[in-house]
C-alpha positions, 0 to 999 in steps of 0.5 A: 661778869662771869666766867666759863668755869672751863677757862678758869683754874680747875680748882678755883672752879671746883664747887665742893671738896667731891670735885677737887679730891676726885680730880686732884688725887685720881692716881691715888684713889686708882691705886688704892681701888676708891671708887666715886660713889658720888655726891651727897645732895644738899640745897646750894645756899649751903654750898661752899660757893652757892649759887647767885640766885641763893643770895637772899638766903645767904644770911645769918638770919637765914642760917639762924632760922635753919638751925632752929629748924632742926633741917641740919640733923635732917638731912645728916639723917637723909645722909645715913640714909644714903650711906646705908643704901648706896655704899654699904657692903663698901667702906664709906670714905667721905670728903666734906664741909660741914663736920657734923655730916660725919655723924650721918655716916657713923649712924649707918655703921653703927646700925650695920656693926652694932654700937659695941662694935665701933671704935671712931678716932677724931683727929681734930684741934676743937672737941666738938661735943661742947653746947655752942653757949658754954664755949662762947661763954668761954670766948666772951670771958677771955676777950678783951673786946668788949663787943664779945661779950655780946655772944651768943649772936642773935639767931644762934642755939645750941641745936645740932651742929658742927660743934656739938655733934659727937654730943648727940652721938653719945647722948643718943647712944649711937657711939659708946663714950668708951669707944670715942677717941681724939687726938690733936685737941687743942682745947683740951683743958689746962691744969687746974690750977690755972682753970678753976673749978667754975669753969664751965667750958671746962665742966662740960669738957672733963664731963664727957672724958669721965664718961669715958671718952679718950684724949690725946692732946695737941701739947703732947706732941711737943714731947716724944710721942710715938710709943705713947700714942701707939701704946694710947691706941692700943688701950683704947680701940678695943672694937672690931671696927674703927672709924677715923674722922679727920678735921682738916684743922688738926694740921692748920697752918703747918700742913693745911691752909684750907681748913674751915678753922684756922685758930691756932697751928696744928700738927705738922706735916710730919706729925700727922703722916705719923698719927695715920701710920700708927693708926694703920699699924695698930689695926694691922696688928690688932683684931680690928679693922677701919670700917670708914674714914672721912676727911672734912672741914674743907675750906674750898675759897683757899684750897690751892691759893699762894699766899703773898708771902710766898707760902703754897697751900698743900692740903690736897697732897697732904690729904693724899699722903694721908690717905696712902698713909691710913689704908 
């Protein structure tokens, strides 16, 4: 049986994160001059609600076969593209699922500023430069489910993706590894003491801060952390544009229920309103100025549901209160 989207609830039928920000936030972005520049096409068995006739492709052999493909960096190509020749002289602001689309929008404004001229702040709980292999190693490892230790899943490399992405841009020499900053990990590694030196994941986590990428872990917000980050953010944006990526799982649980990955909480409210405040400030205080910003890893399925406890999925509002916040 279906339904006429009409006679259903505006938000559960909002197909992408496009619809539901655009409809939801539309005083917000009318007061702050966004304007839509419209939808990125991509095939809907990839949507977050394909299409019925998309069944048969909905499937992990399905996805496996496309991520071999190499089809994903296609089409964050196809993306740079579309920024290139459909937003530029304006600042790009995406909405989004899939994290690796940012890396489509920062090759564009890497092509129109120059590499040494771009800054990108990632607010997000996983770094995402790590081969799918080794963190999966890592998961095996720690579990004590027997059947984890079967990872990788059939069908599944470490070609492009969602968790790899800022690996190609680096590797690709599209973002300087000195101009790479993240704020909110959660998988930043421990001490050594309690992580020895054969950890892989930790290897070729510390191999990329050593090439000079920037961290400002999840745990140091559990201490007074207000001048320590602005001071952090003042040391190490040191170019004229800065392009801040917001992974929607860096405020799990404590601000978002609709975020893609849900592991562990994240940020609060409070604590990411902060971040966006001090990034702000620090640009209206320095010679640099927020050239992009993007918002992703939305999980359209729970944005706006009621738990049966009672709790209220807020992630639009917090995303608005964001967006006021950052610009």
């Amino acid at each position: 049986m279906a339904a006429e989207p009409a006679e259903m609830d505006w938000l559960a039928a909002c197909l992408d994160p496009y619809d539901a920000v655009t409809k939801g936030l539309a005083v917000i972005l009318k007061e702050k001059s966004i304007e839509m520049a419209g939808k990125f096409p991509v095939p809907s068995w990839l949507w977050p609600k394909p299409m019925p006739s998309d069944l048969p492709l909905v499937n992990a052999a399905n996805m496996g076969t496309f991520f071999d493909s190499g089809y994903l960096l296609e089409i964050v190509k196809q993306l740079q593209s579309f920024v290139a020749n459909n937003i530029f002289p304006d600042i790009p602001i995406m909405a989004g699922i899939d994290h690796s689309a940012t890396a489509g929008v920062i090759s564009a404004l890497a092509e129109r500023y120059g590499t040494e001229k771009l800054t990108v702040v990632a607010l997000d709980q996983h770094f995402d430069a790590i081969p799918l292999s080794v963190r999966l190693e890592g998961i095996s490892q720690a579990s004590s489910n027997p059947t984890a230790r079967l990872f990788p899943p059939v069908g599944f490399t470490d070609n492009f993706s969602c968790g790899n992405f800022w690996a190609y841009l680096v590797d690709k020499g599209i973002v300087l590894p000195e101009n790479l900053i993240f704020i909110g990990v959660a998988d930043y590694p421990p001490d050594r003491k309690t992580d020895p030196e054969g950890n892989s994941f930790r290897q070729s986590y510390l191999s990329f801060e050593e090439r000079g990428c920037s961290f400002f872990p999840l745990r140091l917000f559990n201490e007074p952390y207000r001048d320590r980050l602005t001071q952090f953010l003042r040391e190490k944006i040191k170019s004229d544009n800065v392009y801040v990526s917001l992974d929607l799982d860096v405020a799990a649980y404590a601000g978002t229920c609709a975020a893609r990955y849900m592991d562990r909480p994240g940020l609060s409210r409070e604590k990411l309103l902060d971040v966006a405040g001090t990034i702000a400030e620090v640009c209206r205080r320095g010679r640099f100025k927020i050239a992009g910003l993007d918002i992703m890893e939305f999980n359209m399925h729970f944005l706006g549901i009621k738990t049966p406890d009672g709790i209220e999925d807020e992630t639009l509002a917090l995303v608005g209160d964001y967006i006021t916040a950052l610009t």
